[in-house]
C-alpha positions in Angstrom: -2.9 1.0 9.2 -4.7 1.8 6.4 -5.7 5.7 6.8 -1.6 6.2 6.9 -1.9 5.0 3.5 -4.7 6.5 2.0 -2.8 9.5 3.3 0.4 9.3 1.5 -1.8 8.8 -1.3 -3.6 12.1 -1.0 -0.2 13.7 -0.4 1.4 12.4 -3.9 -1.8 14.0 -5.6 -3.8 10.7 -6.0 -7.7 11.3 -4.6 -8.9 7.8 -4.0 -12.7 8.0 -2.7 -13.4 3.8 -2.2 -12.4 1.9 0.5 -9.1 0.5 0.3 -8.8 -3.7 0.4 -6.0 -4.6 2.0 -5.0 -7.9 0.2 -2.0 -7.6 -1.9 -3.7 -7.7 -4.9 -3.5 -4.7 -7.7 -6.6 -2.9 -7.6 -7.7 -0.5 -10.0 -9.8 3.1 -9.5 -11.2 6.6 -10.9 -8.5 8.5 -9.5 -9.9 12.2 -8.2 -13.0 11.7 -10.0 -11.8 11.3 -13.4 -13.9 9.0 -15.9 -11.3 6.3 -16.6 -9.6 3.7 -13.8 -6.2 5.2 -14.4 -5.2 4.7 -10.6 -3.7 1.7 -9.3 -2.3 0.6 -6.1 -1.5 -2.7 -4.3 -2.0 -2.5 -0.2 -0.6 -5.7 1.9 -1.9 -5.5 5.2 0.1 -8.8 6.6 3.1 -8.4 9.0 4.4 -5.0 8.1 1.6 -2.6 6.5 3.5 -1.7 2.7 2.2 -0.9 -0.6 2.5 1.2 -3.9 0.2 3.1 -5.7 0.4 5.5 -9.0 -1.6 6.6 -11.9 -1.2 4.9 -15.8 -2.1 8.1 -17.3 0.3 10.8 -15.5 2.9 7.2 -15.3 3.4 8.6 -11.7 4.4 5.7 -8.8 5.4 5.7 -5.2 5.8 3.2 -2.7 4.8 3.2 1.2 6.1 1.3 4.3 4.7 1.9 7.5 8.3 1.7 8.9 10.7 4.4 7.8 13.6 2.5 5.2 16.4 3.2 7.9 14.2 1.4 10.3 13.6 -1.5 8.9 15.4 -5.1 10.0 17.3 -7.2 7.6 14.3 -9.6 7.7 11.9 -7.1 6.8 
């Protein structure tokens, strides 16, 4: 659940090299080996696998859901 994640990540542009900790916390990093923790993203691994990630400096964000949108139940 979490390499899906890490890819969608690499996809937006957003190199992150550590290993991702999956606790719905807001975690900060060097995004593609620059010198400053710019990067950011928040992984929750409970129930359905979601998170969001982005970079301060570029003020780029996305979101992620291991289910597509049109997929999901009203619950979820």
């Amino acid at each position: 659940m979490i390499e899906p994640f890490k890819q969608a990540m690499a996809a937006a542009g957003i190199d992150l090299q550590e290993e991702i900790i999956p606790d719905g916390r807001l975690h900060r990093f060097r995004p593609n080996g620059g010198r400053n923790p710019d990067g950011w993203y928040v992984f929750h691994s409970d129930g359905l696998p979601a998170g969001s990630f982005g970079n301060w400096k570029t003020g780029e964000s996305f979101t992620w859901c291991q289910k597509k949108q049109s997929e999901l139940t009203p619950q979820e």
